[in-house]
C-alpha positions in Angstrom: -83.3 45.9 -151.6 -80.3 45.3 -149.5 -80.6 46.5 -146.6 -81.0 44.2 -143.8 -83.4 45.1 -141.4 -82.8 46.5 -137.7 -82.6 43.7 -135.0 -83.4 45.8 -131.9 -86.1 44.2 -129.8 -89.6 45.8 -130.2 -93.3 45.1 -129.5 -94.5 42.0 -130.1 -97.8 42.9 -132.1 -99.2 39.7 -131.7 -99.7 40.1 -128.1 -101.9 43.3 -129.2 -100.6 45.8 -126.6 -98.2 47.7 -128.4 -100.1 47.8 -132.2 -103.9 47.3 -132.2 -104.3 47.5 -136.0 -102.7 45.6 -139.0 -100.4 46.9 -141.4 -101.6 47.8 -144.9 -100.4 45.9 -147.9 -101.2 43.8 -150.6 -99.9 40.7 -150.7 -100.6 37.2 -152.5 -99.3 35.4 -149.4 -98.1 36.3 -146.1 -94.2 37.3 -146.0 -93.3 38.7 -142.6 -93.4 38.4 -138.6 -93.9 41.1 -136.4 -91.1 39.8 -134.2 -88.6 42.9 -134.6 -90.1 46.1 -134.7 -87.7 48.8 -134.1 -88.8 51.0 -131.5 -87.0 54.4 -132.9 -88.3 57.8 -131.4 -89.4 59.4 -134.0 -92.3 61.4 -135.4 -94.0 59.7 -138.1 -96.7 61.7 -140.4 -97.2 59.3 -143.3 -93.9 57.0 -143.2 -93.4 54.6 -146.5 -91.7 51.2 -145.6 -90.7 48.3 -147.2 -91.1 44.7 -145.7 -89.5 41.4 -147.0 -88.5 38.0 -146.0 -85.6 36.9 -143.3 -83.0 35.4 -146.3 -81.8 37.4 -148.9 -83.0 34.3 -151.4 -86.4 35.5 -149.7 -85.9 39.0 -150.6 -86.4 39.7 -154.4 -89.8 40.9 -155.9 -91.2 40.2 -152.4 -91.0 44.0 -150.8 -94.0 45.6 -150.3 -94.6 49.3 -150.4 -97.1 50.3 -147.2 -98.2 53.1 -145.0 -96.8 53.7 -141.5 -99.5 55.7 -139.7 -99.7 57.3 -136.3 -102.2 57.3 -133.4 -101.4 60.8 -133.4 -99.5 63.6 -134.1 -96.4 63.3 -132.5 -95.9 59.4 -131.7 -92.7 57.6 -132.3 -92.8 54.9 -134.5 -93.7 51.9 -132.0 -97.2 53.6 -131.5 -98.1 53.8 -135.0 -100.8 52.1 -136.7 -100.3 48.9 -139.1 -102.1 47.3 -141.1 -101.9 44.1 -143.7 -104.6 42.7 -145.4 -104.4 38.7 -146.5 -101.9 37.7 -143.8 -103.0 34.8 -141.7 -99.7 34.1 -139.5 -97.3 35.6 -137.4 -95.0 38.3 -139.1 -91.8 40.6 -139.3 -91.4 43.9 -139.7 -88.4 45.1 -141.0 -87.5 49.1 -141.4 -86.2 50.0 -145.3 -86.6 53.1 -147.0 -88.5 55.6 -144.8 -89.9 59.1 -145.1 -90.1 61.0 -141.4 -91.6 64.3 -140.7 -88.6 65.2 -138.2 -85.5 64.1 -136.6 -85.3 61.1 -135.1 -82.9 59.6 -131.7 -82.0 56.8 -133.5 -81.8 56.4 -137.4 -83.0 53.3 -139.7 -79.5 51.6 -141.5 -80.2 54.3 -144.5 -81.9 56.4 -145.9 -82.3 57.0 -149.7 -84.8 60.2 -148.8 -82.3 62.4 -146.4 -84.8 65.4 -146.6 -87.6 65.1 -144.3 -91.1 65.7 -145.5 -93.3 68.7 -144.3 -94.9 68.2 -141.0 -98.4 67.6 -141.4 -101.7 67.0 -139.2 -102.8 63.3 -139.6 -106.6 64.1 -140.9 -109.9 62.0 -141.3 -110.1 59.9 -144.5 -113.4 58.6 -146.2 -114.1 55.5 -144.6 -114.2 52.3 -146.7 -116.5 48.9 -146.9 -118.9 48.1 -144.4 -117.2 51.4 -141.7 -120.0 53.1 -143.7 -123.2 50.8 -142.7 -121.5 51.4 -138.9 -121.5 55.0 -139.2 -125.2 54.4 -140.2 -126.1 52.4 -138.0 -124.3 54.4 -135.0 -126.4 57.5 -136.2 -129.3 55.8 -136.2 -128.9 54.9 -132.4 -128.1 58.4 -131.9 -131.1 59.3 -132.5 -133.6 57.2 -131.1 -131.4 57.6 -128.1 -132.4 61.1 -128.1 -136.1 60.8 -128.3 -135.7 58.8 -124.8 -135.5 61.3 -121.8 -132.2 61.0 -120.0 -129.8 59.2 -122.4 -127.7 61.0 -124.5 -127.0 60.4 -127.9 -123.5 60.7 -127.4 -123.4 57.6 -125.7 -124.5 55.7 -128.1 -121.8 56.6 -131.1 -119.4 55.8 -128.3 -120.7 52.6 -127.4 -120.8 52.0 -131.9 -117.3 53.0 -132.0 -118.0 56.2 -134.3 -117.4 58.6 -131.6 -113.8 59.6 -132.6 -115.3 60.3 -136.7 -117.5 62.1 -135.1 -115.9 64.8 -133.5 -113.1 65.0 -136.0 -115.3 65.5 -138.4 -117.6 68.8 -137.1 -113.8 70.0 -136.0 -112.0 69.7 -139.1 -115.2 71.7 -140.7 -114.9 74.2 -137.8 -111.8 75.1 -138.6 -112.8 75.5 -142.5 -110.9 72.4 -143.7 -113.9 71.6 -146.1 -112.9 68.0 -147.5 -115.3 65.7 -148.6 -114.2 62.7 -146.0 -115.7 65.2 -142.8 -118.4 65.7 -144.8 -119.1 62.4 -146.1 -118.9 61.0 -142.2 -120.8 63.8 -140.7 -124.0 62.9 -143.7 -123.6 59.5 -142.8 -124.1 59.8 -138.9 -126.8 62.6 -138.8 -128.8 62.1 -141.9 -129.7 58.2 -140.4 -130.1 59.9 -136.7 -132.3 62.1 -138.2 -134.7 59.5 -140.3 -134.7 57.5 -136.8 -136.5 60.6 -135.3 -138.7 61.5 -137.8 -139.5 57.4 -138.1 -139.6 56.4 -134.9 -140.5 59.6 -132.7 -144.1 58.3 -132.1 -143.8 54.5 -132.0 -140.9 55.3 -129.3 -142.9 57.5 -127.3 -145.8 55.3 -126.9 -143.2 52.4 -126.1 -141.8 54.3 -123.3 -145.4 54.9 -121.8 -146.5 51.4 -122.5 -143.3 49.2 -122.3 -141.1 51.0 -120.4 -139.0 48.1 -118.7 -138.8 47.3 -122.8 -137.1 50.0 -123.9 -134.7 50.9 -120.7 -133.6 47.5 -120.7 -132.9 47.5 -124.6 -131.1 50.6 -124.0 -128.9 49.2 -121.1 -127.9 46.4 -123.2 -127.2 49.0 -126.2 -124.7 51.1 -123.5 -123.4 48.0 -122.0 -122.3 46.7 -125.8 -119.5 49.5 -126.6 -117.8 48.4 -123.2 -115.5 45.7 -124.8 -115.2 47.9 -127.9 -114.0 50.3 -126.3 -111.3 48.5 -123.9 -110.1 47.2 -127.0 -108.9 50.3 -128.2 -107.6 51.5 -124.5 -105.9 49.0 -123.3 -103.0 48.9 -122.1 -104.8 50.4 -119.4 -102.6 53.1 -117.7 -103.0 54.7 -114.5 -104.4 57.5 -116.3 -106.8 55.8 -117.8 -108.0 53.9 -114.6 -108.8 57.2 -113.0 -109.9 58.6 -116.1 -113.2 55.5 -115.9 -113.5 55.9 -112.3 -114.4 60.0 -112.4 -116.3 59.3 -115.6 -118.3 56.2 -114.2 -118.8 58.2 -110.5 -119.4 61.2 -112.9 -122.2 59.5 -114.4 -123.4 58.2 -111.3 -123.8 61.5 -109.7 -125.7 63.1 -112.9 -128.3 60.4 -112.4 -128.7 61.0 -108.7 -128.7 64.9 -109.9 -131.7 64.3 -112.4 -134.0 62.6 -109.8 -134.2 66.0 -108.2 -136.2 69.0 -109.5 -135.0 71.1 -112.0 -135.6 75.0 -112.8 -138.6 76.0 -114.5 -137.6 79.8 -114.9 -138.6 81.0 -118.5 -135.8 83.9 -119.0 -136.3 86.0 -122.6 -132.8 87.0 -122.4 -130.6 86.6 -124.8 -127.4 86.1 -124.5 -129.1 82.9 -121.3 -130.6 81.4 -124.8 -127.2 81.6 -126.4 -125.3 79.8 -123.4 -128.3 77.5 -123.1 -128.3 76.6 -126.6 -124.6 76.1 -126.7 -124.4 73.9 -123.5 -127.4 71.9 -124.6 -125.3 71.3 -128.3 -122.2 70.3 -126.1 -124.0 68.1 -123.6 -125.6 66.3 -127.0 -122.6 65.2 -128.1 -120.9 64.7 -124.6 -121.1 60.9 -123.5 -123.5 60.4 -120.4 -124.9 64.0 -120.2 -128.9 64.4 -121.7 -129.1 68.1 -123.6 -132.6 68.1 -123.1 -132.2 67.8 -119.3 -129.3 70.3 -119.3 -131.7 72.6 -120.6 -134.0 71.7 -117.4 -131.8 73.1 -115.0 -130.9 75.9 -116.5 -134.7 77.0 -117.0 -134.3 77.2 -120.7 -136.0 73.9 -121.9 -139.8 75.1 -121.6 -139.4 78.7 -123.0 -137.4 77.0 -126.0 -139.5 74.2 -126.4 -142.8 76.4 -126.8 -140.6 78.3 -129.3 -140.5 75.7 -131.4 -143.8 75.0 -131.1 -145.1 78.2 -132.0 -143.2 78.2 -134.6 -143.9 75.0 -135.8 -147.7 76.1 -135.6 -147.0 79.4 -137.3 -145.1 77.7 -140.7 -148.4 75.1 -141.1 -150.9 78.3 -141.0 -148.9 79.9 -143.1 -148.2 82.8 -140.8 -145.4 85.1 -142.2 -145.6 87.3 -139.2 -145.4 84.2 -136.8 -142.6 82.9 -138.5 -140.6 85.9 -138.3 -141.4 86.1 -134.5 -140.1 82.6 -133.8 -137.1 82.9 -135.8 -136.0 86.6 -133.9 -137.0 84.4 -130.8 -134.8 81.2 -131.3 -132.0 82.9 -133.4 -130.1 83.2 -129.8 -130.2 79.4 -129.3 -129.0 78.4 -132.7 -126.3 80.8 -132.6 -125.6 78.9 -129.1 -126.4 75.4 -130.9 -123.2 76.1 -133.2 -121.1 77.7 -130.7 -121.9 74.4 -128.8 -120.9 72.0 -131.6 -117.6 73.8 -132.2 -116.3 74.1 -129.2 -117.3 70.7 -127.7 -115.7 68.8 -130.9 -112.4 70.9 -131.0 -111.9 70.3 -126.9 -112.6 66.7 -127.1 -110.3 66.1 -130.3 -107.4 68.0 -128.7 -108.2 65.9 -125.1 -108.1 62.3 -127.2 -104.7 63.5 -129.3 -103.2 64.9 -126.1 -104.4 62.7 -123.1 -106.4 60.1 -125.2 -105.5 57.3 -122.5 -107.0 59.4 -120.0 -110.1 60.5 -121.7 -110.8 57.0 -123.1 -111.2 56.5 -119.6 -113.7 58.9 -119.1 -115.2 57.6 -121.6 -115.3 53.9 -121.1 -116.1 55.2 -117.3 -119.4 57.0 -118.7 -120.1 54.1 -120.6 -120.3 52.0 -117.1 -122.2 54.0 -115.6 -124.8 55.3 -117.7 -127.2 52.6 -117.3 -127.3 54.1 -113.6 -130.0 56.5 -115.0 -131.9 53.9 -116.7 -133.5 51.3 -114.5 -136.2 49.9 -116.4 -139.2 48.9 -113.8 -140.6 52.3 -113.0 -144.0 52.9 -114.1 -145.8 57.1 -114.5 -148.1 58.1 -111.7 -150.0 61.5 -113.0 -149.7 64.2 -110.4 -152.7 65.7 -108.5 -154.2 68.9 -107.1 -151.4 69.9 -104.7 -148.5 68.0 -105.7 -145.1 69.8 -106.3 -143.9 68.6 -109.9 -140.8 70.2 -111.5 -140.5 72.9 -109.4 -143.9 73.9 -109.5 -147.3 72.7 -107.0 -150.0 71.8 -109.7 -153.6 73.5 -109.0 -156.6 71.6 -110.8 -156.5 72.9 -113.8 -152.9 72.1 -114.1 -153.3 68.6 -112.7 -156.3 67.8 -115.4 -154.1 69.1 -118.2 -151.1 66.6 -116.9 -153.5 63.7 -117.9 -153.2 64.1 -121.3 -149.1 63.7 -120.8 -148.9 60.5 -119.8 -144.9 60.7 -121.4 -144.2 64.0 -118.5 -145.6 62.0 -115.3 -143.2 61.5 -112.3 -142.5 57.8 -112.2 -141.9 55.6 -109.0 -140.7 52.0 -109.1 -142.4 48.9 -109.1 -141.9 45.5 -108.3 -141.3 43.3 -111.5 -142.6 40.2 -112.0 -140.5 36.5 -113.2 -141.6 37.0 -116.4 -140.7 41.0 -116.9 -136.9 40.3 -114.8 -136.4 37.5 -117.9 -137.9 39.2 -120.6 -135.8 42.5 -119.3 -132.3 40.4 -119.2 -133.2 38.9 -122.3 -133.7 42.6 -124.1 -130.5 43.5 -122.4 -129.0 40.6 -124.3 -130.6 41.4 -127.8 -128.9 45.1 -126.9 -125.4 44.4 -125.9 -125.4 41.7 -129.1 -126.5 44.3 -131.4 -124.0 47.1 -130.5 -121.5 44.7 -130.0 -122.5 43.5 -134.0 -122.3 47.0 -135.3 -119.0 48.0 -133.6 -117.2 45.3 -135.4 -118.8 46.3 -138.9 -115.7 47.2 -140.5 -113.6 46.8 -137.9 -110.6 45.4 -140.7 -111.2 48.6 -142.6 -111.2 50.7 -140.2 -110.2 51.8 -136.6 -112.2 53.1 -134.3 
């Protein structure tokens, strides 16, 4: 090819500001340095370049045919997303033959393909190599995270750095684009969450009782772990994005303050109030920071919904057609609500990261921060006696004697720790951060975040 490449100044992608990926290529040795990259305003869908050496005696048979792909829809070209695998040293983009989805301000030297390409909506892919074991992995956290009172699971594919596949996946399938890669991502996320729950439901219940301090401080280092992750893939911080952390981390703050209070213990058979408390439990599931089953609390849904289940759940061991039917007319609402939930919350968050994503990276990283507000580990159960006011509701004797058999529902208070339990808890917090930290990098060359 002779074209010589563009000299205008660009961003230097070694310092990591402007690119935070590497461009994809194959190569038997490395042949360029990102010194020069053109910084044209244009919109790039799926842009083809060519890259070669500084000399033209460099040039022959060494171009290499690679894919130029946007952050999002809409970005010029010095926000796309590059990547090069088997380059070990400083390199050089140069611009050759290129393919854009719309005009541009300022052209490359030519242009062999004059007529643009269709505009098209960057979409998921089916992740590659070891993205898959952190997918897995991510789901898995997701779901003990659930079976812990308080900490949403949503927090915890954030803090694995599968958040983003996440919602782009159950939003492409909302909106009936049925590919396999959505499909692939969302089986590999929830079937693990699930196996976590059905494995783990009991041995983590009993640890929260018995070790408490244990788990909460595994948990905080867990949280704590996606922190760096995720300012690697914010930063350059903007403005934006600074507010963006402090409303999500005072945000957070404020829920946990909210959720030492009592909550509503109403037990409504309307409706339409299980639809809207199905759907905001689904969307505070999958919201970073914000517990579904507490969501549920306040609005006086959890108890009529959770004995629903129950009865249910009785009804299909016993073999009870009639019960069966019963339970399903009775929790139809809420999974009608559930869906409503899932779609809506995935469609506004994918708009809000292509649209603001600086911003709600913030809120994110912010939630992140200050989740482990919620989870101090040295608090211990008291059970409630005769008298005592306990969600919403003073306990009479019968109720108090039945309340000792729920160890897992008793109002907690804290307690002073010990030398031993302060090390052993920062050493947990430790194992935590290392492991989410270790499972946020698991394909991390394959695969952004």
């Amino acid at each position: 090819m002779s074209t010589e490449p563009p000299r205008s100044r660009g961003p230097n992608l070694r310092s990591g500001k402007a690119f935070r990926a590497k461009v994809r290529a194959r190569v038997a040795r490395p042949i360029l340095a990102l010194d020069h990259v053109p910084r044209l305003g244009v919109d790039v869908q799926r842009a083809r370049l060519e890259l070669w050496r500084d000399t033209a005696a460099e040039t022959t048979g060494v171009g290499v045919d690679t894919m130029l792909t946007p952050r999002r829809p809409g970005d010029g070209l010095h926000r796309c997303r590059l990547r090069i695998h088997g380059c070990d040293r400083p390199l050089k983009v140069g611009l050759g033959i290129c393919r854009f989805s719309s005009s541009m301000n300022a052209a490359p030297a030519s242009s062999p393909d004059p007529a643009p390409a269709p505009r098209a909506e960057a979409t998921l892919t089916v992740p590659r190599g070891q993205t898959w074991l952190r997918l897995a992995l991510g789901g898995s956290m997701m779901g003990l995270a659930n079976l812990v009172p308080g900490i949403s699971g949503g927090t915890m594919l954030v803090a694995a750095g599968v958040y983003r596949h996440f919602i782009e996946s159950i939003s492409e399938l909302s909106r009936m684009r049925l590919r396999a890669a959505p499909f692939l991502i969302l089986a590999a996320v929830v079937l693990p969450a699930l196996c976590s729950i059905a494995l783990f439901a009991t041995l983590v219940s009993q640890a929260l009782i018995e070790i408490r301090w244990v788990m909460y401080s595994l948990f905080i280092g867990l949280t704590f772990g996606g922190v760096p992750v995720l300012w690697k893939v914010l930063r350059p911080a903007t403005p934006a994005a600074w507010i963006g952390a402090a409303l999500g981390a005072g945000g957070m703050v404020a829920i946990t303050f909210l959720q030492s209070g009592e909550v509503a213990t109403g037990s409504s058979t309307s409706a339409l109030l299980f639809v809207l408390g199905g759907a905001a439990g689904a969307a505070a599931m999958i919201l970073p920071g914000v517990s579904g089953a507490y969501l549920l609390m306040l609005l006086g849904q959890y108890r009529p919904i959770l004995e629903g289940i129950r009865a249910g759940t009785a009804a299909l061991a016993a073999g009870d057609l009639e019960g069966i039917w019963s339970a399903s007319l009775f929790l139809l609402p809420v999974a009608i609500g559930v869906g409503l939930g899932l779609v809506a919350a995935s469609n506004v968050l994918r708009w809000l990261l292509r649209r603001f994503e600086k911003a709600t990276l913030g809120v994110l990283l912010g939630l992140l921060i200050g989740a482990p507000a919620g989870l101090y580990p040295f608090m211990e159960g008291v059970p409630p006696r005769a008298g005592d006011t306990f969600r919403g509701e003073v306990l009479d004797e019968a109720a108090a004697r039945k309340m000792l058999d729920r160890p897992k529902d008793w109002p907690e208070v804290a307690f002073t720790p010990s030398s031993t339990q302060i090390a052993g808890s920062l050493a947990f917090v430790a194992i935590g951060f290392a492991a989410t930290l270790g499972v946020a990098r698991l394909g991390r060359g394959q695969e952004g975040s």
